[in-house]
Structure formats: C-alpha cells, structure tokens
mmCIF file of the N, C-alpha and C atoms, coordinates in Angstrom:
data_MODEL
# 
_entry.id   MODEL 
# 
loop_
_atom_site.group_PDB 
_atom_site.id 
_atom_site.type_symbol 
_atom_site.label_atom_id 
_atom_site.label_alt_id 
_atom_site.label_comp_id 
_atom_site.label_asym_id 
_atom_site.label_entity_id 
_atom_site.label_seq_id 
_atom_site.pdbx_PDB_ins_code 
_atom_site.Cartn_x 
_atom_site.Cartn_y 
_atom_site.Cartn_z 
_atom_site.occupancy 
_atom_site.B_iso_or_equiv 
_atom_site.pdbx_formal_charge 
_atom_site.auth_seq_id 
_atom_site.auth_comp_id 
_atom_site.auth_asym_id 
_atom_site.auth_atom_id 
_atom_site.pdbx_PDB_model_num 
ATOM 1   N N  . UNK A 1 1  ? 36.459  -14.851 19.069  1.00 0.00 ? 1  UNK A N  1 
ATOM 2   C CA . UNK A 1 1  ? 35.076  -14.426 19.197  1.00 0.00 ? 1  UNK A CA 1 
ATOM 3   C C  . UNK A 1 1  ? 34.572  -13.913 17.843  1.00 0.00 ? 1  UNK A C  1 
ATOM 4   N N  . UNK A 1 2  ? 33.220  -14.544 17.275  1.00 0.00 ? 2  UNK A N  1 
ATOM 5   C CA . UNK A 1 2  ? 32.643  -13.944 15.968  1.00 0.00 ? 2  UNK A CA 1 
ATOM 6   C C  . UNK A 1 2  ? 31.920  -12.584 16.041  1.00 0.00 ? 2  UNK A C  1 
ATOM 7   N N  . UNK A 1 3  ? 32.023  -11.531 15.048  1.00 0.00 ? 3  UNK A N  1 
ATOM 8   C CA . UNK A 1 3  ? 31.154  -10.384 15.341  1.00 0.00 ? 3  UNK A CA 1 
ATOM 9   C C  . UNK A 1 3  ? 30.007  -11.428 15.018  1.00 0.00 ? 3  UNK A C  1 
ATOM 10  N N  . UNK A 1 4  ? 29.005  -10.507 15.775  1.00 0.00 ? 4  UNK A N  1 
ATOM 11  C CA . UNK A 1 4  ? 27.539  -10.327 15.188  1.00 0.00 ? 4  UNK A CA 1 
ATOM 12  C C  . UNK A 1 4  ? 27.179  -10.079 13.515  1.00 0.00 ? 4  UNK A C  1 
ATOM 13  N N  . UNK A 1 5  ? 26.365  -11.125 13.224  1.00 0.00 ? 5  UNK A N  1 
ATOM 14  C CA . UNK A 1 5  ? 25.868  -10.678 11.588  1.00 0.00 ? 5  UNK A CA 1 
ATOM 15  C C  . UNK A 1 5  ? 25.005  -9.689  11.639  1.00 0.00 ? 5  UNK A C  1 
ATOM 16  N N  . UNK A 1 6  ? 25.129  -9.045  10.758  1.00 0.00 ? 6  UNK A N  1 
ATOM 17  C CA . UNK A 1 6  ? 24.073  -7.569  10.683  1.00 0.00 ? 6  UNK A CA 1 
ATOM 18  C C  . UNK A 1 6  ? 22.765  -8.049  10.525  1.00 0.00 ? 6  UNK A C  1 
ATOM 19  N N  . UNK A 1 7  ? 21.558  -7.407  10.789  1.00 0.00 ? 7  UNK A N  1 
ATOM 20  C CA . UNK A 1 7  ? 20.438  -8.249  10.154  1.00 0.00 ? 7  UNK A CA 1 
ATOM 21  C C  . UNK A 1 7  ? 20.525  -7.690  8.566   1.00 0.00 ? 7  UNK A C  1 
ATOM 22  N N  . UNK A 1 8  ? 21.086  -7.066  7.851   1.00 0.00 ? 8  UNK A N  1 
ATOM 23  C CA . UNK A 1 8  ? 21.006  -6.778  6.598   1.00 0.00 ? 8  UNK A CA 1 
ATOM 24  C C  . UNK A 1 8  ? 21.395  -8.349  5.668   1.00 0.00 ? 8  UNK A C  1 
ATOM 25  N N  . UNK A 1 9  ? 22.140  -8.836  6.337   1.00 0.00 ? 9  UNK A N  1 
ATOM 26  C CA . UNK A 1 9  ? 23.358  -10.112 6.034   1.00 0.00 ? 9  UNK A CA 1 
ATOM 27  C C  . UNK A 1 9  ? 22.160  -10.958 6.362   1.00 0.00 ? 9  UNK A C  1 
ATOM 28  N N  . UNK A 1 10 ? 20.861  -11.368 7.117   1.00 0.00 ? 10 UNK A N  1 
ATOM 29  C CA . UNK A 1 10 ? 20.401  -12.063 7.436   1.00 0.00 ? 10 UNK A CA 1 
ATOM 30  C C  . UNK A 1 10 ? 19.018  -12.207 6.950   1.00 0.00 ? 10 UNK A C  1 
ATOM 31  N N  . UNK A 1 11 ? 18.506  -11.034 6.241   1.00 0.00 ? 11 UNK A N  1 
ATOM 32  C CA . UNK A 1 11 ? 17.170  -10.830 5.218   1.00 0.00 ? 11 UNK A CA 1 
ATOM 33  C C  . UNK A 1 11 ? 17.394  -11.670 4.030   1.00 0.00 ? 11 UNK A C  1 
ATOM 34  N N  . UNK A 1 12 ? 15.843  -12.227 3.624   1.00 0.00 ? 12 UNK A N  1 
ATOM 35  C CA . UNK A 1 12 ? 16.148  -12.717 2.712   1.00 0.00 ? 12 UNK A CA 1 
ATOM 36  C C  . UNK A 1 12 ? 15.925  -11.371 1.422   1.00 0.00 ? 12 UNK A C  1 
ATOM 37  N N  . UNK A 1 13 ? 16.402  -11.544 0.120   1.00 0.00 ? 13 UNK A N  1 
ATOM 38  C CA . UNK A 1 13 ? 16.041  -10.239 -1.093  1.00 0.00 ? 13 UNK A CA 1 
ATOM 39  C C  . UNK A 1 13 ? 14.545  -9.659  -0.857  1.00 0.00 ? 13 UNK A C  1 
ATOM 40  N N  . UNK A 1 14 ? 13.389  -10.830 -0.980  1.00 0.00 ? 14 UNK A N  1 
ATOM 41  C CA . UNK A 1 14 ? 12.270  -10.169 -0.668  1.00 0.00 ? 14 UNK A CA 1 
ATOM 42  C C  . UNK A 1 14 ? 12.056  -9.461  0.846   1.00 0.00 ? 14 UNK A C  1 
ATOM 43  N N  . UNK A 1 15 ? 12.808  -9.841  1.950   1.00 0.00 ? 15 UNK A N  1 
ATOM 44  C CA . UNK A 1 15 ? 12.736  -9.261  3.219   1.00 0.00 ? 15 UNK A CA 1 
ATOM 45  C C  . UNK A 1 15 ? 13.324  -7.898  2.809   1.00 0.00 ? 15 UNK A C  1 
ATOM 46  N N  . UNK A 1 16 ? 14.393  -7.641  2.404   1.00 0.00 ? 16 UNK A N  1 
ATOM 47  C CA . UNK A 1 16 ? 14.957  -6.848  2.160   1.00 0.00 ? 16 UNK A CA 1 
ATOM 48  C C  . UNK A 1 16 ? 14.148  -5.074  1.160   1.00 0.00 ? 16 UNK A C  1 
ATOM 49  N N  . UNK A 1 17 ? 13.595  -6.103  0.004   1.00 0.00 ? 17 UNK A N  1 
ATOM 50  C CA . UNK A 1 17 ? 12.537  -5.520  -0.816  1.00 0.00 ? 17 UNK A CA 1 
ATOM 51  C C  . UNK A 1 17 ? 11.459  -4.998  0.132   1.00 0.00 ? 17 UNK A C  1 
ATOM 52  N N  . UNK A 1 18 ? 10.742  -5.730  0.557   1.00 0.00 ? 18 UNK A N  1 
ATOM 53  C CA . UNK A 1 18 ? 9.507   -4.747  1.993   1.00 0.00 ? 18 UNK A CA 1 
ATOM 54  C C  . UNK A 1 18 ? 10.215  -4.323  2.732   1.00 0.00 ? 18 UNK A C  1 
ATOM 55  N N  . UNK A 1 19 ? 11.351  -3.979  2.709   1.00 0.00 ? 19 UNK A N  1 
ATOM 56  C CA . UNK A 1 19 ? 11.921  -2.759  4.113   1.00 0.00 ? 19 UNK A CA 1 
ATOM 57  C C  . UNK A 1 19 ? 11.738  -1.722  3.002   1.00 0.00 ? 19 UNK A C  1 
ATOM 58  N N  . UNK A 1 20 ? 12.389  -1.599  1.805   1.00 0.00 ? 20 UNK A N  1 
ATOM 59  C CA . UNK A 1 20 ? 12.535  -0.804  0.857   1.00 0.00 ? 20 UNK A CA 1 
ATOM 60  C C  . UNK A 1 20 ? 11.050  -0.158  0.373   1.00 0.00 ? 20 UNK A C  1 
ATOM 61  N N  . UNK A 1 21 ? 9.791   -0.918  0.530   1.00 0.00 ? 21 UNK A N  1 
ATOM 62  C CA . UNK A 1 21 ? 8.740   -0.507  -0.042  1.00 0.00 ? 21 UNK A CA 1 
ATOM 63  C C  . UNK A 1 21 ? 8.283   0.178   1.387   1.00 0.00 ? 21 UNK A C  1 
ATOM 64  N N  . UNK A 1 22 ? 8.319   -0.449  2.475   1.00 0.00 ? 22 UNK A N  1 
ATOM 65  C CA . UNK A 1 22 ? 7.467   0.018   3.841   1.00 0.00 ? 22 UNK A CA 1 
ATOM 66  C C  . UNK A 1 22 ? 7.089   1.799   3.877   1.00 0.00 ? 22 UNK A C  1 
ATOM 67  N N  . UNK A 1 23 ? 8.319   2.629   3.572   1.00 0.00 ? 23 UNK A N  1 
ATOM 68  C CA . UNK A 1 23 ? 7.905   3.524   3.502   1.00 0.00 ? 23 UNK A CA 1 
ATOM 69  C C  . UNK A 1 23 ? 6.707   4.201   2.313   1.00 0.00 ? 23 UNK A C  1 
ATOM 70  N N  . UNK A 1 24 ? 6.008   3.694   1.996   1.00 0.00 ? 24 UNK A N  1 
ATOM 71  C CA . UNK A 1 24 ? 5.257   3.377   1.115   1.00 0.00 ? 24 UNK A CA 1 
ATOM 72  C C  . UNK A 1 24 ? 4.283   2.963   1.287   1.00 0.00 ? 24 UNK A C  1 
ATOM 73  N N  . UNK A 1 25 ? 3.693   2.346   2.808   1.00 0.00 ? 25 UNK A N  1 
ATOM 74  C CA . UNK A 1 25 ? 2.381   1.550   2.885   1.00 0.00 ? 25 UNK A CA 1 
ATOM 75  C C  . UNK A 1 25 ? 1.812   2.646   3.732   1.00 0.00 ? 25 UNK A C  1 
ATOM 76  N N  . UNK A 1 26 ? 0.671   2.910   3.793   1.00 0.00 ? 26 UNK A N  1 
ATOM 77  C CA . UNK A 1 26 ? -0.203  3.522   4.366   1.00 0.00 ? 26 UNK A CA 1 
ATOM 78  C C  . UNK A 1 26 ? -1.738  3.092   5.106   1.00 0.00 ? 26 UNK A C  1 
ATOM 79  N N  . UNK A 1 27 ? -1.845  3.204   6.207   1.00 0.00 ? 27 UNK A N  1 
ATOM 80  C CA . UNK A 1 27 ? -3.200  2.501   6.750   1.00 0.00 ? 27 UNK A CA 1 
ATOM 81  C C  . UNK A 1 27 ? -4.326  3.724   6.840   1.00 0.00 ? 27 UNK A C  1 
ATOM 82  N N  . UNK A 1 28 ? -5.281  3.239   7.074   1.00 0.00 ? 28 UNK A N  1 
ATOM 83  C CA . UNK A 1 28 ? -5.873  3.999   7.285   1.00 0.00 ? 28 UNK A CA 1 
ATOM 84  C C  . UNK A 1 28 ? -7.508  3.858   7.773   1.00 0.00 ? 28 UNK A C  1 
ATOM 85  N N  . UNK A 1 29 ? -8.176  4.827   8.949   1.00 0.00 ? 29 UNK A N  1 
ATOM 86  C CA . UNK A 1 29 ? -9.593  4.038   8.963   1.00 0.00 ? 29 UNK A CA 1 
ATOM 87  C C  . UNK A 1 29 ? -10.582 4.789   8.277   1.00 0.00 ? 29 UNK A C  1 
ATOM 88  N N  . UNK A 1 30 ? -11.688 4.596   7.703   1.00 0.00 ? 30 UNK A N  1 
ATOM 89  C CA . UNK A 1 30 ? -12.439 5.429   7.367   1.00 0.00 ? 30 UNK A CA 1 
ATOM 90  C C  . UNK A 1 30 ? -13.948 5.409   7.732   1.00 0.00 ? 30 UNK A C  1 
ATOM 91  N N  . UNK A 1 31 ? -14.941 6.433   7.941   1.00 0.00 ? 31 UNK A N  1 
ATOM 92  C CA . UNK A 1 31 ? -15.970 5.847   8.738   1.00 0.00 ? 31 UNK A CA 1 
ATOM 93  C C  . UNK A 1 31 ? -17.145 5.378   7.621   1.00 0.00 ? 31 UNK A C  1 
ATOM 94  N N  . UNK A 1 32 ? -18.028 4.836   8.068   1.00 0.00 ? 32 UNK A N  1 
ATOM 95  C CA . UNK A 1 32 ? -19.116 3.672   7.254   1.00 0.00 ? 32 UNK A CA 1 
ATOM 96  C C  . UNK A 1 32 ? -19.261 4.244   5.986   1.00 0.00 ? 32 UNK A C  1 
ATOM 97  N N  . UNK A 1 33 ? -19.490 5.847   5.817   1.00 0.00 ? 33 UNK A N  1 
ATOM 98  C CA . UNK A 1 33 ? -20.298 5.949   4.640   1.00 0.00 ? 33 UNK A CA 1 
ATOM 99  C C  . UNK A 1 33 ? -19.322 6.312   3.351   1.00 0.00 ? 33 UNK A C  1 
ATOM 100 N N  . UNK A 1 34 ? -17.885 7.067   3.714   1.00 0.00 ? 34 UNK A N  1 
ATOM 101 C CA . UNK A 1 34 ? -16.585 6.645   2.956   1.00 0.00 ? 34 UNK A CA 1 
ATOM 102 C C  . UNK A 1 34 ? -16.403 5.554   2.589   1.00 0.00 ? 34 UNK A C  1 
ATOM 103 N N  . UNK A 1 35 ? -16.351 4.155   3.630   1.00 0.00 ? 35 UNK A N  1 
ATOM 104 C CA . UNK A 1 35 ? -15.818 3.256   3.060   1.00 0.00 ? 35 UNK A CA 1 
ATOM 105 C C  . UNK A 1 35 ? -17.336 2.647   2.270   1.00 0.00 ? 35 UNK A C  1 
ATOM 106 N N  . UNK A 1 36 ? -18.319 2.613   2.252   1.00 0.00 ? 36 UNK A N  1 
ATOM 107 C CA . UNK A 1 36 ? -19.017 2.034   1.007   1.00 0.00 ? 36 UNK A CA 1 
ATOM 108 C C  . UNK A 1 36 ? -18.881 2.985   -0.236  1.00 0.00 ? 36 UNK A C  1 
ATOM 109 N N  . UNK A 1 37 ? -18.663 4.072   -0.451  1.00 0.00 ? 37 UNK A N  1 
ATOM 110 C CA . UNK A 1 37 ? -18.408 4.984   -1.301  1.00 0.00 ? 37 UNK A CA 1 
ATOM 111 C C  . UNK A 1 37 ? -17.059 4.599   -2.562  1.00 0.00 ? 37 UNK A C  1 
ATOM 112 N N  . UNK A 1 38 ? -16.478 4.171   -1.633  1.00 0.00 ? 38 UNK A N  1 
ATOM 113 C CA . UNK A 1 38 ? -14.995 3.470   -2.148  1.00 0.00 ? 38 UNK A CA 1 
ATOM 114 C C  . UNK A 1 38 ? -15.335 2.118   -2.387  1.00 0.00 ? 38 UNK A C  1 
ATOM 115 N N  . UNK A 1 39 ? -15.534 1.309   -1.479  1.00 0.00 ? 39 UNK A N  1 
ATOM 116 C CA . UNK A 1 39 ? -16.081 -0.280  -2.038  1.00 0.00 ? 39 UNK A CA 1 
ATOM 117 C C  . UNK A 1 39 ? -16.706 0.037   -3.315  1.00 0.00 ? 39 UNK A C  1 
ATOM 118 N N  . UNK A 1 40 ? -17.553 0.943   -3.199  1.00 0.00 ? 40 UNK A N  1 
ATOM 119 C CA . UNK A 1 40 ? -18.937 0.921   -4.684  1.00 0.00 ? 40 UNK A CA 1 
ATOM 120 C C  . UNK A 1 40 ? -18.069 1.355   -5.920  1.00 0.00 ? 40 UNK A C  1 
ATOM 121 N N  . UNK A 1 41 ? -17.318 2.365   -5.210  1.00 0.00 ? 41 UNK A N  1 
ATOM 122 C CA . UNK A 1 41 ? -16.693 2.941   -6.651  1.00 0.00 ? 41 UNK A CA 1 
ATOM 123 C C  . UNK A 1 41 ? -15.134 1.638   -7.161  1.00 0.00 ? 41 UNK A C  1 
ATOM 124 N N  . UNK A 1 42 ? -14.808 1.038   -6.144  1.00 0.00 ? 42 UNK A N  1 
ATOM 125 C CA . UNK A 1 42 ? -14.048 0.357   -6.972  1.00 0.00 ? 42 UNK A CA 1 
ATOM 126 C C  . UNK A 1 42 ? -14.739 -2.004  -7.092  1.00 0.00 ? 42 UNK A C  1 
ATOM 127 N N  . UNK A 1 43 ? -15.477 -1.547  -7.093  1.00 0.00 ? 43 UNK A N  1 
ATOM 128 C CA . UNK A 1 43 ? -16.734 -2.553  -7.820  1.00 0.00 ? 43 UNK A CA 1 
ATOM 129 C C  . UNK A 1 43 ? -16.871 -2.067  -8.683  1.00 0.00 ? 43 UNK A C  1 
ATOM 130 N N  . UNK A 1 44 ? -17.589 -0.649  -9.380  1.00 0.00 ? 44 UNK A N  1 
ATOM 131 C CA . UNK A 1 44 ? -18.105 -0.599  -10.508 1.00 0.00 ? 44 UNK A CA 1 
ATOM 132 C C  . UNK A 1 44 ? -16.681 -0.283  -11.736 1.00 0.00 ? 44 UNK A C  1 
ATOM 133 N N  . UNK A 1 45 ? -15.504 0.317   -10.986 1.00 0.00 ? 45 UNK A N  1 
ATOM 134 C CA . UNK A 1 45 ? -14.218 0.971   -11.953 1.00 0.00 ? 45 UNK A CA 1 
ATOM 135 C C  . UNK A 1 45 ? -12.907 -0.052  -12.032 1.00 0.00 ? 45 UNK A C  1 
ATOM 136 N N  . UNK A 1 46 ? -12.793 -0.686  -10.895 1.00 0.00 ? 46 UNK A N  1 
ATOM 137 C CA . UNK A 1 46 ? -11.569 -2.051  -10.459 1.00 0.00 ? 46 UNK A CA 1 
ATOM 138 C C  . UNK A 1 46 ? -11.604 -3.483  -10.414 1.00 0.00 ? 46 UNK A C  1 
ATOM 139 N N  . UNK A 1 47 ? -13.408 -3.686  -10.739 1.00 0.00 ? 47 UNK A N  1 
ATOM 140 C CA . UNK A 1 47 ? -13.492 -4.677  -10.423 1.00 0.00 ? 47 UNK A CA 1 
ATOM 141 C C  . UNK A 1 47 ? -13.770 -5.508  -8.763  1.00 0.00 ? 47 UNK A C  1 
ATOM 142 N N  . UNK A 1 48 ? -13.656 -4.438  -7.987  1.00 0.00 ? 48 UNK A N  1 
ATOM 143 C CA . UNK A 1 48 ? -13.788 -4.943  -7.062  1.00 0.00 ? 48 UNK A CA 1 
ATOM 144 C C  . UNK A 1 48 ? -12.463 -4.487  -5.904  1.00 0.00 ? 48 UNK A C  1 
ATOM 145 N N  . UNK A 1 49 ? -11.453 -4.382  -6.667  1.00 0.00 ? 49 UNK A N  1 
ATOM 146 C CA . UNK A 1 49 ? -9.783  -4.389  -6.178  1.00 0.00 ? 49 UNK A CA 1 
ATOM 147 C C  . UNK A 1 49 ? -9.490  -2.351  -5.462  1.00 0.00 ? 49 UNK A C  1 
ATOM 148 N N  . UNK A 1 50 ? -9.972  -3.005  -4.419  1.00 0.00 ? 50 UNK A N  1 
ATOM 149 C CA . UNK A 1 50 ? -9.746  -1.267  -3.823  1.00 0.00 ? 50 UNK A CA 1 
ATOM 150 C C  . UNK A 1 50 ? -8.349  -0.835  -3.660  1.00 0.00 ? 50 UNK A C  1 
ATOM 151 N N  . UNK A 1 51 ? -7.428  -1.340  -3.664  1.00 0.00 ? 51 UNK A N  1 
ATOM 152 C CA . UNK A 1 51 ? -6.033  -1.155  -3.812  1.00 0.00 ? 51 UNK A CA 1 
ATOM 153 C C  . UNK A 1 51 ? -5.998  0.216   -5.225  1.00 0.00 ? 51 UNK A C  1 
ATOM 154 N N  . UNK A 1 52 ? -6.516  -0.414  -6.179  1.00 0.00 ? 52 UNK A N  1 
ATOM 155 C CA . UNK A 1 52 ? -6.466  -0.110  -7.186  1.00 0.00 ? 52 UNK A CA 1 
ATOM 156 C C  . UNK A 1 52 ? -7.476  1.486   -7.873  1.00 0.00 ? 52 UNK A C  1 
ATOM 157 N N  . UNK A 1 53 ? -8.599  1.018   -6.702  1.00 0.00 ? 53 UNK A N  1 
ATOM 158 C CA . UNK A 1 53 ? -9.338  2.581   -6.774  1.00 0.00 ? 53 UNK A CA 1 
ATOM 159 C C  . UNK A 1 53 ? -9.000  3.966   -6.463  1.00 0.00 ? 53 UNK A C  1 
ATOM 160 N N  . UNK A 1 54 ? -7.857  3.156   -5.130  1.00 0.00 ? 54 UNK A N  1 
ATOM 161 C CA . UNK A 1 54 ? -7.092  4.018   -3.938  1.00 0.00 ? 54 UNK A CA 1 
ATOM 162 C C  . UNK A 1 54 ? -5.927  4.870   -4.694  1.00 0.00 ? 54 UNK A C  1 
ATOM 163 N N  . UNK A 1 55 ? -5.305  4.027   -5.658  1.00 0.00 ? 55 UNK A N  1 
ATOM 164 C CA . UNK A 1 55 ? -4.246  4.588   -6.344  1.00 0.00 ? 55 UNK A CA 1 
ATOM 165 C C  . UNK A 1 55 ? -5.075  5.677   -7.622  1.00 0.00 ? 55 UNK A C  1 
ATOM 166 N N  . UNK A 1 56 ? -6.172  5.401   -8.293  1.00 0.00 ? 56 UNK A N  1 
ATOM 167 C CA . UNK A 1 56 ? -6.884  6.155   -9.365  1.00 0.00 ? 56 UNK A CA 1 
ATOM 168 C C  . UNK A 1 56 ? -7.423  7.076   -8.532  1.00 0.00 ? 56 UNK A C  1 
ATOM 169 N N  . UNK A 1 57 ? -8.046  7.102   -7.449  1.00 0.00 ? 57 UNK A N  1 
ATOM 170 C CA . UNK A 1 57 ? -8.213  8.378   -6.366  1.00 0.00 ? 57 UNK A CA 1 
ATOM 171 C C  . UNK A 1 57 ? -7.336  9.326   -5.877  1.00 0.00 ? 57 UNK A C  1 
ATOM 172 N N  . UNK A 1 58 ? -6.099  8.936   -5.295  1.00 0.00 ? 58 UNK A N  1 
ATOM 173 C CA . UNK A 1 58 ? -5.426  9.859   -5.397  1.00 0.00 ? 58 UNK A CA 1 
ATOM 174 C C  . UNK A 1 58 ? -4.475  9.725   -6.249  1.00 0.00 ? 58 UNK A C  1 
ATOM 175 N N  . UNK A 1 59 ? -4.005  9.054   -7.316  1.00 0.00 ? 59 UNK A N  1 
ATOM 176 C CA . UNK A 1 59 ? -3.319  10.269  -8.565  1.00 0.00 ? 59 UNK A CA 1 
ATOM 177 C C  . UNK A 1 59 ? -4.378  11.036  -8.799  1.00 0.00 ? 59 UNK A C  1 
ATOM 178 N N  . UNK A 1 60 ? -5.606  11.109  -9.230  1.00 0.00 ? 60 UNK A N  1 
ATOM 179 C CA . UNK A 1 60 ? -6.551  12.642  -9.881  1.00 0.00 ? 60 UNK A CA 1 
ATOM 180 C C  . UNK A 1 60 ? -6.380  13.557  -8.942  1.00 0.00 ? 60 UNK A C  1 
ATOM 181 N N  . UNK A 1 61 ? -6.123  12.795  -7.783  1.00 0.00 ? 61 UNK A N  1 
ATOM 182 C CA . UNK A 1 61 ? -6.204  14.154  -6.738  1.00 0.00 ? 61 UNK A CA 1 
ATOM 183 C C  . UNK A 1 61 ? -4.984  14.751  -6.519  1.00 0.00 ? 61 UNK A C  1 
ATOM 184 N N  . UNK A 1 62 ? -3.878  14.426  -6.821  1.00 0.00 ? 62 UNK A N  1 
ATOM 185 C CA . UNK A 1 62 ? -2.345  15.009  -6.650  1.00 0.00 ? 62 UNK A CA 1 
ATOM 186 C C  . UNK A 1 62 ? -2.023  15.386  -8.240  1.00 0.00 ? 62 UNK A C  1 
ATOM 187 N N  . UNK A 1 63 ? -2.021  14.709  -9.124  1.00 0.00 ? 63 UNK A N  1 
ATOM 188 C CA . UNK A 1 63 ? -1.936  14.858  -10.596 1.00 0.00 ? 63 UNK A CA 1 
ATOM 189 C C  . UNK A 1 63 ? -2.814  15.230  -11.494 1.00 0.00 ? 63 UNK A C  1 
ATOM 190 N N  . UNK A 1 64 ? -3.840  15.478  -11.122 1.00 0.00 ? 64 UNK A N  1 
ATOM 191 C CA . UNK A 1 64 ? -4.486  16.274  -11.875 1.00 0.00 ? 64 UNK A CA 1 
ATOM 192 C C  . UNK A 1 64 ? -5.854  15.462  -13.201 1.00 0.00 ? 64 UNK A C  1 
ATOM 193 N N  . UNK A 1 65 ? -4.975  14.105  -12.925 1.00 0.00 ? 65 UNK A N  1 
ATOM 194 C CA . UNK A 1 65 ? -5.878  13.165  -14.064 1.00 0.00 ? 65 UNK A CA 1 
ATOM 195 C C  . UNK A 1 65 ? -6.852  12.816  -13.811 1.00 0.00 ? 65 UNK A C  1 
# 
C-alpha cells in the first residue's frame, strides 16, 4: 500500500509561493466616496495602479513617510 503524497509534494513552486504570500493579501470594501478618493488619488500619483497608491497610503501611515 502507497502513503498518501502530501499536498506540499504536489504544489507547483509558484503554488507553493502564494501559500507563502497569502498571509499578506488583504480585501477590503470601502463605501462610494473613499473609493473615488483613492481611484483619484492613484490616477493622479500611480498612474492609475491602486495597488500601488494602497501601499504609498499606508507606509505614510505606519512609517511615517
């Protein structure tokens, strides 16, 4: 009789990599007049890329920059 493969044995590296980042993703809802506040501000500072506003928002707000 074969053991069972672990699913560790059965991820591929990048499967493996998003288990490792997951603790790391964050959702979140926000209501109408937040989220155009954020759209606007990362149009005029990101280009558009709110990922990227989200991270310049809160580092100033945890770090101080």
């Amino acid at each position: 009789m074969q053991t069972p493969v672990s699913m560790s044995e059965e991820k591929t590296p990048q499967a493996l990599q998003d288990d490792r980042r997951r603790r790391n993703h964050f959702q979140v809802r926000l209501d109408q007049q937040l989220s155009d506040q954020l759209r606007h501000y990362a149009e005029q500072r990101h280009h558009g890329v709110i990922n990227m506003a989200l991270n310049t928002i809160i580092s100033k707000f945890f770090n101080g920059k």
